[in-house]
N, CA, C and O atoms as a GROMACS GRO file, in nm:
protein
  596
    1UNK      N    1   0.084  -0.118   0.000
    1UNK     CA    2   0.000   0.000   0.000
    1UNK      C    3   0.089   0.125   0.000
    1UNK      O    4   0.203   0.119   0.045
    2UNK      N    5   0.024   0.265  -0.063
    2UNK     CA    6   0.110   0.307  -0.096
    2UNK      C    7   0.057   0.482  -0.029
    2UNK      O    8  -0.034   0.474   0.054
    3UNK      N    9   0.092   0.580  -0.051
    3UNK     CA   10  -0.020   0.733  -0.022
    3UNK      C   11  -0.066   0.737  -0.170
    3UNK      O   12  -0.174   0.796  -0.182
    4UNK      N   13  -0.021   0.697  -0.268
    4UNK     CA   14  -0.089   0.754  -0.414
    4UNK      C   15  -0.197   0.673  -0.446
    4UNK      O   16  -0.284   0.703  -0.529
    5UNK      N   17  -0.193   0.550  -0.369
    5UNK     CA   18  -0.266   0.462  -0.404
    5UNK      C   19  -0.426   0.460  -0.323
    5UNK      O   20  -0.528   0.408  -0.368
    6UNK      N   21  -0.412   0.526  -0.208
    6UNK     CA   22  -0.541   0.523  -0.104
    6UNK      C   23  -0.659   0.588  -0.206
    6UNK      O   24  -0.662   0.682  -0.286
    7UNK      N   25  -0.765   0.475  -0.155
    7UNK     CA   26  -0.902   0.530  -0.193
    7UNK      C   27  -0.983   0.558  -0.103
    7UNK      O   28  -0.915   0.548   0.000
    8UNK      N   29  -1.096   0.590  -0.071
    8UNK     CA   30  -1.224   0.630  -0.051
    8UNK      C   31  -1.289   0.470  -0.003
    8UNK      O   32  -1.268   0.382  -0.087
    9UNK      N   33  -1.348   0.436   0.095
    9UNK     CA   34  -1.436   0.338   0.067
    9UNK      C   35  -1.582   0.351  -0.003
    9UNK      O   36  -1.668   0.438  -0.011
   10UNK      N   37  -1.566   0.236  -0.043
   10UNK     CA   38  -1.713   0.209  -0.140
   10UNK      C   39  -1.841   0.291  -0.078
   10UNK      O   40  -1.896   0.266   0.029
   11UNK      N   41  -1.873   0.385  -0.162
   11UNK     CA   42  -1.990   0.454  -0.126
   11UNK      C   43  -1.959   0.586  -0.006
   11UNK      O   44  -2.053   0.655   0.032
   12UNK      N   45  -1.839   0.606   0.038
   12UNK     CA   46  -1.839   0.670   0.136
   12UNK      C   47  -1.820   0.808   0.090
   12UNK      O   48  -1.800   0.889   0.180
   13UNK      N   49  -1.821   0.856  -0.032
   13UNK     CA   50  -1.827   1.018  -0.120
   13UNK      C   51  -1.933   0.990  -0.219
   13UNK      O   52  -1.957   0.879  -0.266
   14UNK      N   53  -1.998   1.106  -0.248
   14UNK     CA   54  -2.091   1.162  -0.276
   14UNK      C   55  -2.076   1.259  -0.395
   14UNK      O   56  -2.020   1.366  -0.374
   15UNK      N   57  -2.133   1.222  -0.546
   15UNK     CA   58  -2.114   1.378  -0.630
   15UNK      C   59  -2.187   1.478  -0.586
   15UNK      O   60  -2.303   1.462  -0.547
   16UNK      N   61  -2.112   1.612  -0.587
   16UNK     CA   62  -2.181   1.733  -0.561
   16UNK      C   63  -2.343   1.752  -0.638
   16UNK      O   64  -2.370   1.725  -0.755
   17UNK      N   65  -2.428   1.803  -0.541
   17UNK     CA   66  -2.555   1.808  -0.659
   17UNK      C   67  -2.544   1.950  -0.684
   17UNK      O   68  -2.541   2.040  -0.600
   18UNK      N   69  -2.536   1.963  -0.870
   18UNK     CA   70  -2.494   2.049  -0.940
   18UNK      C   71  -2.672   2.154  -0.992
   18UNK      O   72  -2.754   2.137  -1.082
   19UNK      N   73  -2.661   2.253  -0.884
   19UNK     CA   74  -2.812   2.325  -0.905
   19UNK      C   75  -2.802   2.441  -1.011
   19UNK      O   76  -2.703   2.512  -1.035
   20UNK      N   77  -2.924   2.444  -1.067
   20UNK     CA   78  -2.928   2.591  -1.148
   20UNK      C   79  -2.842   2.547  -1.268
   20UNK      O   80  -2.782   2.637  -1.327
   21UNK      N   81  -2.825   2.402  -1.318
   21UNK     CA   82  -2.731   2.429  -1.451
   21UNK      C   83  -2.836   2.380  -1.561
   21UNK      O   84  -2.807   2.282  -1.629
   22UNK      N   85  -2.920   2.427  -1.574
   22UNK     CA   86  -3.004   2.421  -1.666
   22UNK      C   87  -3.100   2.308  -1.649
   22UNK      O   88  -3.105   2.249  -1.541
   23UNK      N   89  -3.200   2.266  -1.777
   23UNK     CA   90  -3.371   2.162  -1.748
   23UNK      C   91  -3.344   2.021  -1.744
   23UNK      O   92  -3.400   1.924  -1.694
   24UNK      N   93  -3.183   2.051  -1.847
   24UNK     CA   94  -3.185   1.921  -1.885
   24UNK      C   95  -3.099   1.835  -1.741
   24UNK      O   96  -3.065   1.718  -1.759
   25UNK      N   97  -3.074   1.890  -1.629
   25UNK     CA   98  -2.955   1.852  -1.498
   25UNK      C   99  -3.117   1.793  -1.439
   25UNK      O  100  -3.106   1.690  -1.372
   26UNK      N  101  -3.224   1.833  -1.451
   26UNK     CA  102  -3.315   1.779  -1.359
   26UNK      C  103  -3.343   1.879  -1.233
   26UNK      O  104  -3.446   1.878  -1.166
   27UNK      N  105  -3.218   1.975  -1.211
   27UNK     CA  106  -3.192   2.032  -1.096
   27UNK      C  107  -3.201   2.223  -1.137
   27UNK      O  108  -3.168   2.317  -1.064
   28UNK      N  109  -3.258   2.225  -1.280
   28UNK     CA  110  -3.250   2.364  -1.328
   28UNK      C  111  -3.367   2.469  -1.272
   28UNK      O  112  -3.430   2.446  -1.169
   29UNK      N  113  -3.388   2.592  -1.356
   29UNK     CA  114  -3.497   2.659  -1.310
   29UNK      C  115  -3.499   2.683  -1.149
   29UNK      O  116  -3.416   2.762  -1.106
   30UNK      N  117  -3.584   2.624  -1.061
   30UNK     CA  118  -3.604   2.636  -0.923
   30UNK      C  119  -3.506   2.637  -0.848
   30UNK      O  120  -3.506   2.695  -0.740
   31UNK      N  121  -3.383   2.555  -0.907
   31UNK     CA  122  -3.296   2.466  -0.852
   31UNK      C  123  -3.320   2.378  -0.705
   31UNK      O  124  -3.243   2.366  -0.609
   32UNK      N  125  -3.427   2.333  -0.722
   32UNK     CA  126  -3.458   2.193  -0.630
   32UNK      C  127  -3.552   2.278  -0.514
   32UNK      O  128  -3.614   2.218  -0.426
   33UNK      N  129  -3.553   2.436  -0.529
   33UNK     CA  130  -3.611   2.542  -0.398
   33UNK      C  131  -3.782   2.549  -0.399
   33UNK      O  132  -3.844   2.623  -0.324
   34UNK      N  133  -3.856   2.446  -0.513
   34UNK     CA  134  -4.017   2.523  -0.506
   34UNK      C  135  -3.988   2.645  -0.562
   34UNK      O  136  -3.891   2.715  -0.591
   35UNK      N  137  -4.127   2.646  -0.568
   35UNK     CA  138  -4.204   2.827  -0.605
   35UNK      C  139  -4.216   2.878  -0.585
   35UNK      O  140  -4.331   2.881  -0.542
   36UNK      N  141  -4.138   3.014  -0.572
   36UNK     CA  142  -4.210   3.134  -0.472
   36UNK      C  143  -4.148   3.125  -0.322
   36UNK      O  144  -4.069   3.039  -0.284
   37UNK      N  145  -4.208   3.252  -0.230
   37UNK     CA  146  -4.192   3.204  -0.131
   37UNK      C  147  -4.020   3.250  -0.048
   37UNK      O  148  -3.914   3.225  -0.105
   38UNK      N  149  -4.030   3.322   0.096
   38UNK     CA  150  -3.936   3.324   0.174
   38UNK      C  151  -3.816   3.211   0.129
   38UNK      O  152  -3.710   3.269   0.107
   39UNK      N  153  -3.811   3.076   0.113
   39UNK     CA  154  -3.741   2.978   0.184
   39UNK      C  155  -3.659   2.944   0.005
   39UNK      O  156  -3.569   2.860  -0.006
   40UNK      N  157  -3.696   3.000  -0.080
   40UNK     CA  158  -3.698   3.006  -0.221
   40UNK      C  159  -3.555   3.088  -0.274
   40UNK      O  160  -3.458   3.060  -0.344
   41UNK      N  161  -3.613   3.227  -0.182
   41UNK     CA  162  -3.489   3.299  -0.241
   41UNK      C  163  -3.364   3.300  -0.140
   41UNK      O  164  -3.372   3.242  -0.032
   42UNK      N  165  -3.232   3.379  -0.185
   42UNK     CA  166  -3.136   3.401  -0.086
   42UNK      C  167  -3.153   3.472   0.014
   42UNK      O  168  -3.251   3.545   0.030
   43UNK      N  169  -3.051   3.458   0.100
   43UNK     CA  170  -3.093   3.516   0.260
   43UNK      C  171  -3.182   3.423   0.345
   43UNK      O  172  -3.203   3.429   0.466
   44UNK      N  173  -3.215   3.361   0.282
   44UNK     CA  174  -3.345   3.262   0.430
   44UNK      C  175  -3.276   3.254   0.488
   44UNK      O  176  -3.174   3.204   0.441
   45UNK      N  177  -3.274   3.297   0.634
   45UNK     CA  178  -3.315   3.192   0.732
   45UNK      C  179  -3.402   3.165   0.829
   45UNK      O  180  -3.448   3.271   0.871
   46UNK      N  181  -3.451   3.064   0.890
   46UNK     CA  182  -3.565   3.042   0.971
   46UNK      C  183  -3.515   3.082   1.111
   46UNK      O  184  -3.403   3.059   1.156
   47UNK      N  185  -3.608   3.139   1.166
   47UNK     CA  186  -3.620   3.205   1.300
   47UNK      C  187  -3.551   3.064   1.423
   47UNK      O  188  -3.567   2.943   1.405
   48UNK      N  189  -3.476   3.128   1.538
   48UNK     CA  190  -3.410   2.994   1.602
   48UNK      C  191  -3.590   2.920   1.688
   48UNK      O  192  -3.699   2.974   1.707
   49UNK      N  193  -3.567   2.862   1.701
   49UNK     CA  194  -3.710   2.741   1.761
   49UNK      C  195  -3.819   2.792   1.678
   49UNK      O  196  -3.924   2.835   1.725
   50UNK      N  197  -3.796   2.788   1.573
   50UNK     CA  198  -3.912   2.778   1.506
   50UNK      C  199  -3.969   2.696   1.467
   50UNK      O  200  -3.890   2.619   1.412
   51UNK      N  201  -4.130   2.640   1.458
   51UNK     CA  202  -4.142   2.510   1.420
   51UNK      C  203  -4.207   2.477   1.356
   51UNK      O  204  -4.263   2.369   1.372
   52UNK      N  205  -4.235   2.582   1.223
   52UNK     CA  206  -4.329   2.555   1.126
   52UNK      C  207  -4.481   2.584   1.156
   52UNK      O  208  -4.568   2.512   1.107
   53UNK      N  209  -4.509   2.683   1.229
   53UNK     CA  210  -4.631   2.711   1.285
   53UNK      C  211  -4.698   2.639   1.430
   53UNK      O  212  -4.776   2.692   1.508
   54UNK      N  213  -4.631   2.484   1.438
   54UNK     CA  214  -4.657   2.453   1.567
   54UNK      C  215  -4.619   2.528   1.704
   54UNK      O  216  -4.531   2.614   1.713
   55UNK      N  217  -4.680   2.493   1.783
   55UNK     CA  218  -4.636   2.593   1.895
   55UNK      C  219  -4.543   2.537   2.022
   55UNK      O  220  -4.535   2.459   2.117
   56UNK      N  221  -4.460   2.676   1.921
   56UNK     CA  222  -4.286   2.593   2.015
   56UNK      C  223  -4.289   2.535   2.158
   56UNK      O  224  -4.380   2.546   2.241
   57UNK      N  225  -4.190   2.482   2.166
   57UNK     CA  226  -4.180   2.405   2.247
   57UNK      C  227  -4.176   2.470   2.442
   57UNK      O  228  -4.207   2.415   2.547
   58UNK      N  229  -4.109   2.641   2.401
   58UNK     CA  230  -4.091   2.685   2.528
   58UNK      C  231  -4.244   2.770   2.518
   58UNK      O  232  -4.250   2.863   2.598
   59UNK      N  233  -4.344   2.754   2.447
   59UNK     CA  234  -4.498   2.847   2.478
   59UNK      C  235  -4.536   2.717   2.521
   59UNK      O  236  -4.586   2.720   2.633
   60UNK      N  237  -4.529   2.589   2.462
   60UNK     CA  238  -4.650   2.472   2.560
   60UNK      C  239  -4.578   2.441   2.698
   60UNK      O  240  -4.645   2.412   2.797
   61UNK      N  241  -4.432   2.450   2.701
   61UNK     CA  242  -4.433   2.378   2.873
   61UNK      C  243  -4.460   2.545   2.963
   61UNK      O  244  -4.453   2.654   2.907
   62UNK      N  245  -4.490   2.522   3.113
   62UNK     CA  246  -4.543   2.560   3.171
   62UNK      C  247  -4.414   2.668   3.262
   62UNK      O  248  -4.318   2.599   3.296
   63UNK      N  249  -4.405   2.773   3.291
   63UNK     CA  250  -4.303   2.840   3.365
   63UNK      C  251  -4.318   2.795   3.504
   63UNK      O  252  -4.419   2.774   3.571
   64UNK      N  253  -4.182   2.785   3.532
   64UNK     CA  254  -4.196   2.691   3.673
   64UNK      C  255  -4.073   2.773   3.734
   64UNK      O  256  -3.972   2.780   3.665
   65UNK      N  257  -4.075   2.822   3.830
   65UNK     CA  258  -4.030   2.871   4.006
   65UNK      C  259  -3.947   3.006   3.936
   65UNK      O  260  -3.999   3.061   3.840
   66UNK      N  261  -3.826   3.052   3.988
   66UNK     CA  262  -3.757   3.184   3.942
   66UNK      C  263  -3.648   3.149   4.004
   66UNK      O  264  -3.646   3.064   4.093
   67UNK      N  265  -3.536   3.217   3.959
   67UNK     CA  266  -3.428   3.224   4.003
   67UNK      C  267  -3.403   3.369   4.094
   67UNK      O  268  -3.470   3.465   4.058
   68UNK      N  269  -3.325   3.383   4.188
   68UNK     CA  270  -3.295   3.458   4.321
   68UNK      C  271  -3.203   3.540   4.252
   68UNK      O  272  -3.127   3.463   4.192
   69UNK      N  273  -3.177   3.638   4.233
   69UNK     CA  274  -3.069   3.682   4.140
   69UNK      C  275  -2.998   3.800   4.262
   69UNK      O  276  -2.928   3.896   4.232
   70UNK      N  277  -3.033   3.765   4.382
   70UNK     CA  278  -2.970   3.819   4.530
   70UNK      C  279  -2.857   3.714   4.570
   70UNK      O  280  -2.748   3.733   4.624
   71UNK      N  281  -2.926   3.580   4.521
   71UNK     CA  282  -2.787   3.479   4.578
   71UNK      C  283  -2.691   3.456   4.608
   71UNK      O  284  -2.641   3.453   4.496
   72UNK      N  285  -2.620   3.437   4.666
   72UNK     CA  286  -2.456   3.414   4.704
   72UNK      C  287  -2.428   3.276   4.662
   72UNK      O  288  -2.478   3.205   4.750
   73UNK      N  289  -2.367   3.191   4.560
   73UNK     CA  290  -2.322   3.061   4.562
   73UNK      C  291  -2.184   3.078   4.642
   73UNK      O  292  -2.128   3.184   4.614
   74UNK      N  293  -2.120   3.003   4.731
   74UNK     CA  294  -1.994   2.934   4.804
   74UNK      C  295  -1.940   2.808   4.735
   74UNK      O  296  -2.008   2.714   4.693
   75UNK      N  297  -1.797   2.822   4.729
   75UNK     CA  298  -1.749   2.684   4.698
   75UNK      C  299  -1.762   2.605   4.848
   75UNK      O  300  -1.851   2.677   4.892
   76UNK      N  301  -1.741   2.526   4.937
   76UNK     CA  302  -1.774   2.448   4.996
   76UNK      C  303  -1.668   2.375   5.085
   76UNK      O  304  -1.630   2.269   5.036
   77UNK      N  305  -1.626   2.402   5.176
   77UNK     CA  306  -1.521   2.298   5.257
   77UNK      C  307  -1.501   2.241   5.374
   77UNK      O  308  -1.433   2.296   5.461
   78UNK      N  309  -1.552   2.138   5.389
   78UNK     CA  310  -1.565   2.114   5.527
   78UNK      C  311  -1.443   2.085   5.607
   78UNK      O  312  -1.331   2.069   5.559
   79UNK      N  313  -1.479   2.079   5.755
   79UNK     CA  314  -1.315   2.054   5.851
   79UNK      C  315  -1.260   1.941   5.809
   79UNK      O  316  -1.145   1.928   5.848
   80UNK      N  317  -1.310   1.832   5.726
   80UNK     CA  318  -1.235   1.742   5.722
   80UNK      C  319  -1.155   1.701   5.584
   80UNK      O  320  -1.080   1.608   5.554
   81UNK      N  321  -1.198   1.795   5.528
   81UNK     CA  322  -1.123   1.789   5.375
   81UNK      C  323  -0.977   1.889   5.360
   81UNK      O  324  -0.895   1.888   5.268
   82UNK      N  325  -0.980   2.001   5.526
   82UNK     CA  326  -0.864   2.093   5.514
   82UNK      C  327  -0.783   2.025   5.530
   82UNK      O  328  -0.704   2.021   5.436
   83UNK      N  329  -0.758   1.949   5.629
   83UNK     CA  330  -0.607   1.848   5.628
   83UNK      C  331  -0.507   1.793   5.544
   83UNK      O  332  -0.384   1.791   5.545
   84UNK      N  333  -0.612   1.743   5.459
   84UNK     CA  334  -0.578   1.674   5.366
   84UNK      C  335  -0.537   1.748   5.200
   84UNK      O  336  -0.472   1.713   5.102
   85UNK      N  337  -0.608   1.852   5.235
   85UNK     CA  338  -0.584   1.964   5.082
   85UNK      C  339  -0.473   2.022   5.166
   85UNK      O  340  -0.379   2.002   5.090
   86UNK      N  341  -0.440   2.059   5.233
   86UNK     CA  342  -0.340   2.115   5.322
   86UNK      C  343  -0.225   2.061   5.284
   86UNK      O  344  -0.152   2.132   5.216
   87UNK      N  345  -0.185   1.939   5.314
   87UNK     CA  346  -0.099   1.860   5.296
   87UNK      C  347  -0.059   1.798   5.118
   87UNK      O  348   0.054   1.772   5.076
   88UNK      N  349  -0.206   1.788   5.033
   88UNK     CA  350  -0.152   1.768   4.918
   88UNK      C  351  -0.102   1.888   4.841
   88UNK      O  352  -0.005   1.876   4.766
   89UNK      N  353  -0.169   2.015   4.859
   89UNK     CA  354  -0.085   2.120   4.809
   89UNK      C  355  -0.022   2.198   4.867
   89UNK      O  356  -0.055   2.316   4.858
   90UNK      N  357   0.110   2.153   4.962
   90UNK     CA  358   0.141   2.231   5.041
   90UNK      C  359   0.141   2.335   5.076
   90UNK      O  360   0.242   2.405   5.071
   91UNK      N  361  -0.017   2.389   5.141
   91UNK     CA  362  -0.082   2.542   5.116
   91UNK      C  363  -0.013   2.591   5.279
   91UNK      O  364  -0.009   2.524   5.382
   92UNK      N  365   0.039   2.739   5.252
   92UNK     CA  366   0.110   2.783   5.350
   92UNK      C  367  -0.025   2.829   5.471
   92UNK      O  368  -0.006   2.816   5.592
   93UNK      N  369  -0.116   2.865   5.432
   93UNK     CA  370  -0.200   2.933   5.463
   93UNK      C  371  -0.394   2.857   5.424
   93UNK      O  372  -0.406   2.784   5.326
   94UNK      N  373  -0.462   2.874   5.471
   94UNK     CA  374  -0.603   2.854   5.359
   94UNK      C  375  -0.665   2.940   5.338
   94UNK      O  376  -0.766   2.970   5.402
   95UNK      N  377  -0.608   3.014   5.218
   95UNK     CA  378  -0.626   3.135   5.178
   95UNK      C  379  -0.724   3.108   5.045
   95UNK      O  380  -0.744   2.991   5.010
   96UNK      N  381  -0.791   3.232   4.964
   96UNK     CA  382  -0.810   3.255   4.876
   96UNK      C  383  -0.723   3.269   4.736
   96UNK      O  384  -0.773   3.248   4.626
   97UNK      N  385  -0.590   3.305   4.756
   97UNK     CA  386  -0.506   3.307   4.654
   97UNK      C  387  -0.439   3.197   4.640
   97UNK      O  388  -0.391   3.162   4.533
   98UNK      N  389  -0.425   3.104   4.795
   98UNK     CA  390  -0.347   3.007   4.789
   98UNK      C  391  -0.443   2.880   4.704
   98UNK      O  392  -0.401   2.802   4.619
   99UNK      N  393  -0.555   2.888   4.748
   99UNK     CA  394  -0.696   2.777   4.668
   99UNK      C  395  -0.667   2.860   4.513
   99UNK      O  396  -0.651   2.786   4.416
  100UNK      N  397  -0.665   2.917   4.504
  100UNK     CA  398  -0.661   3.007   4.364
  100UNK      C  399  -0.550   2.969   4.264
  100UNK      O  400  -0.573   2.930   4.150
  101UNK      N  401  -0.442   2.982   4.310
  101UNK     CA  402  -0.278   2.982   4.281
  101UNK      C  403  -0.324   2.796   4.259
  101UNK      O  404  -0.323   2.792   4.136
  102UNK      N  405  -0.347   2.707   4.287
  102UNK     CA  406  -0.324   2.570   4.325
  102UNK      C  407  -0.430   2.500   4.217
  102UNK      O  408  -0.390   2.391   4.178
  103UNK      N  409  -0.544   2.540   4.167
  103UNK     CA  410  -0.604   2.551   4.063
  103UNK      C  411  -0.724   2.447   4.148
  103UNK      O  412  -0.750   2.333   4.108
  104UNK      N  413  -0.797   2.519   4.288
  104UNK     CA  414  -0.859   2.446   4.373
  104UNK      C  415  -1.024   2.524   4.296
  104UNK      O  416  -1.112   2.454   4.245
  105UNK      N  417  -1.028   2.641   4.303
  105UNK     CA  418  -1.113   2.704   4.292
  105UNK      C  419  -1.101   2.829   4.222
  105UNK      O  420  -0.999   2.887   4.256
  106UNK      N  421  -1.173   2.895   4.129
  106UNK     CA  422  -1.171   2.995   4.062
  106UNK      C  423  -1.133   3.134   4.072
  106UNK      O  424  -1.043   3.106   3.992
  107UNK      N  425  -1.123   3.202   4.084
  107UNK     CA  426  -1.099   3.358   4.072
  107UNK      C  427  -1.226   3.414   4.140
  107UNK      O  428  -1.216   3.465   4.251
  108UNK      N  429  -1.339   3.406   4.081
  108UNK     CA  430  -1.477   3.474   4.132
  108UNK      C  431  -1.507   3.398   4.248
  108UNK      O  432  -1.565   3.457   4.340
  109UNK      N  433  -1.477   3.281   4.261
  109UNK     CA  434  -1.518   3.262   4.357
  109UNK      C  435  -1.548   3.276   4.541
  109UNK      O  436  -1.457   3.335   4.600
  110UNK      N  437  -1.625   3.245   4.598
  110UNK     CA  438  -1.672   3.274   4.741
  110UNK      C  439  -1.663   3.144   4.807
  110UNK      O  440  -1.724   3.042   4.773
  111UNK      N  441  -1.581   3.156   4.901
  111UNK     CA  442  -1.533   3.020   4.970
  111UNK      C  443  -1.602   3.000   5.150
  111UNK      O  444  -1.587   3.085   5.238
  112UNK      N  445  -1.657   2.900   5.160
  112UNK     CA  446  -1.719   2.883   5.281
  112UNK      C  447  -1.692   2.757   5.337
  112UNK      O  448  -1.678   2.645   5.288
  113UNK      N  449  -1.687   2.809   5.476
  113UNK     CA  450  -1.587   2.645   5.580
  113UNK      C  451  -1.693   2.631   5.647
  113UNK      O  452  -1.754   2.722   5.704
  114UNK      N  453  -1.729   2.484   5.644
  114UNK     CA  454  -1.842   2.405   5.722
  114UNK      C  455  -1.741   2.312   5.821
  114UNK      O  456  -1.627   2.269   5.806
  115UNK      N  457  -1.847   2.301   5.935
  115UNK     CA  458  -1.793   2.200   6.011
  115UNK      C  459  -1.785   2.057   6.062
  115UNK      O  460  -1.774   1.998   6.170
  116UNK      N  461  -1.798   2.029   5.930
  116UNK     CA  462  -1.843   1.868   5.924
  116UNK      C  463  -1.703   1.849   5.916
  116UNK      O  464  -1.619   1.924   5.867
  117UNK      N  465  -1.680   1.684   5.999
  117UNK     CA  466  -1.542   1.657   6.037
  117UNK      C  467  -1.462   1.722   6.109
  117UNK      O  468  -1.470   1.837   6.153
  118UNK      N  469  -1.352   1.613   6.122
  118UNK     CA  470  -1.259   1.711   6.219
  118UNK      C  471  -1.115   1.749   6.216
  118UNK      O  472  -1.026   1.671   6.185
  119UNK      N  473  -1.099   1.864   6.249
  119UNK     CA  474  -0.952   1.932   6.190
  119UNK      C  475  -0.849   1.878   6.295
  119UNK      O  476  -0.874   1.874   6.415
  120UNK      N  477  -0.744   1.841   6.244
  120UNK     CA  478  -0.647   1.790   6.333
  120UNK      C  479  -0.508   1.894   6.370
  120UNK      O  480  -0.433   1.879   6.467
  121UNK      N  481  -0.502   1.976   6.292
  121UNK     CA  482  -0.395   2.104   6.294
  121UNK      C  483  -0.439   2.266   6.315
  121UNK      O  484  -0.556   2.291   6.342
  122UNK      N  485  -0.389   2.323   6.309
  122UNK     CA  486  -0.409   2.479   6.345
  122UNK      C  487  -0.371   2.514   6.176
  122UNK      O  488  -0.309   2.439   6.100
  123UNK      N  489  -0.419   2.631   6.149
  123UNK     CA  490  -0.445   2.666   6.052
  123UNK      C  491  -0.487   2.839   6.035
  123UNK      O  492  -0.574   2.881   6.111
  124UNK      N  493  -0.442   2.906   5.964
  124UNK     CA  494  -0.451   3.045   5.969
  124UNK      C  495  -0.580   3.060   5.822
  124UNK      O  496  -0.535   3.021   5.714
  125UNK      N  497  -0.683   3.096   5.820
  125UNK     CA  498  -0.785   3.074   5.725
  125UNK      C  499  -0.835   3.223   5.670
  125UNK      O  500  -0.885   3.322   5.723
  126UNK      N  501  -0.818   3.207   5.611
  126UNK     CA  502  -0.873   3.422   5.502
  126UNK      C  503  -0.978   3.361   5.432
  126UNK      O  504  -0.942   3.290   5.338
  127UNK      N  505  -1.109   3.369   5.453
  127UNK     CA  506  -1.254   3.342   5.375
  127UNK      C  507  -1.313   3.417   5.416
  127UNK      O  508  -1.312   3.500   5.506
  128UNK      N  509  -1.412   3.362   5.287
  128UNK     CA  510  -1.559   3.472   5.263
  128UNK      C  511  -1.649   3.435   5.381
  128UNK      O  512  -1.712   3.518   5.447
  129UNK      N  513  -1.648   3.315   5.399
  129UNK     CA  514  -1.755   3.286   5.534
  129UNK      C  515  -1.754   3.190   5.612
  129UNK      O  516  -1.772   3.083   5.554
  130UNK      N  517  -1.733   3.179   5.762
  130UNK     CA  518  -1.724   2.998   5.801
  130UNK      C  519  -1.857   3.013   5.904
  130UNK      O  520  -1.909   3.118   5.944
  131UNK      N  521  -1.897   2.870   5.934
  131UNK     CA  522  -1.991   2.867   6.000
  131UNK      C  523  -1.990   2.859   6.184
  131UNK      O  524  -1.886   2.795   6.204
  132UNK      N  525  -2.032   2.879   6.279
  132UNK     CA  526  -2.034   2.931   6.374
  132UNK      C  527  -1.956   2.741   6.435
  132UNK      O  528  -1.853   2.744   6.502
  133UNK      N  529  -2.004   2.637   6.409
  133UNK     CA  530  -1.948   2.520   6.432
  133UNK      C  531  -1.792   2.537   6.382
  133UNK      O  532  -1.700   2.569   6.458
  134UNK      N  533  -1.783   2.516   6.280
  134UNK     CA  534  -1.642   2.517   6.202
  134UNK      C  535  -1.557   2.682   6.287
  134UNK      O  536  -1.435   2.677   6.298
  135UNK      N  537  -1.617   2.790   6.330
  135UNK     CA  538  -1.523   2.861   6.352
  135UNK      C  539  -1.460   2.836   6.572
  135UNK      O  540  -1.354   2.877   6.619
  136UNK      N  541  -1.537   2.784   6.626
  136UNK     CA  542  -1.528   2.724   6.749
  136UNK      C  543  -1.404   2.635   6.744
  136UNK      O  544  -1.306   2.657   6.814
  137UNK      N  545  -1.416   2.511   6.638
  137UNK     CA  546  -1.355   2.402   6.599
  137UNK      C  547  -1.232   2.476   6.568
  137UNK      O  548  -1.135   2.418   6.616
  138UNK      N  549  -1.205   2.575   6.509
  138UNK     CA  550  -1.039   2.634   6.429
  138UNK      C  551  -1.052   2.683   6.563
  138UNK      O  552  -1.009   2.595   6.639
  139UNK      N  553  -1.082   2.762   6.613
  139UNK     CA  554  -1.002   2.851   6.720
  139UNK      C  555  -0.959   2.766   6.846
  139UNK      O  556  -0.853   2.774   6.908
  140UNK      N  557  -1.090   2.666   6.876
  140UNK     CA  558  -1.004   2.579   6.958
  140UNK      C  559  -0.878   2.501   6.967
  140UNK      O  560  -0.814   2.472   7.067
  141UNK      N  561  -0.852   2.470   6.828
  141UNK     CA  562  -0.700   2.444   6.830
  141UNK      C  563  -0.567   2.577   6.837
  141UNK      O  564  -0.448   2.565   6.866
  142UNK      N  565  -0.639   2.686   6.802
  142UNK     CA  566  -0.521   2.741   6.813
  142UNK      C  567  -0.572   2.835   6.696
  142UNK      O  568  -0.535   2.952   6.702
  143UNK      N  569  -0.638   2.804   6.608
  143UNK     CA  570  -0.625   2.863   6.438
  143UNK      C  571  -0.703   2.980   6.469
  143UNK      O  572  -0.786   3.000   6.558
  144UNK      N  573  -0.644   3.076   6.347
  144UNK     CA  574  -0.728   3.218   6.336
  144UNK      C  575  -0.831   3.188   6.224
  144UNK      O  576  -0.808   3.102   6.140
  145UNK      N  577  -0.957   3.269   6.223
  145UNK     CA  578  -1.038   3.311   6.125
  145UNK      C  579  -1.018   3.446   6.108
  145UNK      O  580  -1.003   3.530   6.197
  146UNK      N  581  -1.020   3.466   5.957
  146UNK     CA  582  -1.048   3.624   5.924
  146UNK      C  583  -1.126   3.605   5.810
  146UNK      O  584  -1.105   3.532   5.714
  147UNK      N  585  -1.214   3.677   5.831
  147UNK     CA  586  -1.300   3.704   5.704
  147UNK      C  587  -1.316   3.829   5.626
  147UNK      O  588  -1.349   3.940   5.665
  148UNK      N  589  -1.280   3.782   5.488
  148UNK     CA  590  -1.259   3.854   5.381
  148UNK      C  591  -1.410   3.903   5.304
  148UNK      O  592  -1.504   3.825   5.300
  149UNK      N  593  -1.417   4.036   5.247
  149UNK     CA  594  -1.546   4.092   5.183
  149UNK      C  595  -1.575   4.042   5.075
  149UNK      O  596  -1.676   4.080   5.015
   0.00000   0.00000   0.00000
């Protein structure tokens, strides 16, 4: 086998269909477009969810609840996952730049310490928010909270 030699498998190309070349192509006059009509000439295009007069799909289902657009989303960390992120990215601190820098959590993001589990080290913590359990739990060992705006 050779590169000059490679083919195509059987059936797997297609001749171009050749429109507008006159009556005798089969494909002349209209060129395959009907009569008349929006969808006929150049420029069509059909509106996005459009569905041919049926009634789209977002007018029959029903509007259901709203979104809070006051919300705060938090990334999420409980006491028992610091240890251990602690130790795999040797974070000096559990900071925002340091989760940031380490490719833990995003840039925009809002970071919040829950107190599920239990912390085994002291720990100096810069977040957006910890919870009244989780901040008892750090200070009793020793660790600071500061919270960042």
């Amino acid at each position: 086998m050779r590169l000059h030699s490679l083919k195509h498998a059987e059936g797997a190309t297609h001749k171009e269909k050749r429109l507008g070349r006159g009556e005798a192509s089969g494909k002349g006059g209209t060129s395959t477009k009907g009569n008349k009509g929006g969808q006929s000439r150049s420029g069509y295009k059909s509106k996005m969810a459009h569905e041919g007069g049926q009634m789209p799909i977002q007018r029959r289902l029903p509007k259901r609840g709203f979104k809070n657009i006051n919300r705060v989303e938090y990334k999420i960390f409980n006491l028992g996952q610091i240890d251990h992120l602690v130790t795999k990215y040797e974070l000096k601190e559990f900071s925002m730049e340091e989760l940031f820098i380490n490719g833990i959590i995003n840039r925009t993001d809002r970071v919040k310490i829950l107190g599920n589990g239990v912390l085994k080290n002291k720990y100096v913590f810069n977040v957006n928010s910890v919870s009244t359990v989780a901040k008892k739990a750090i200070e009793g060992l020793g660790g600071v909270v500061n919270i960042i705006k």
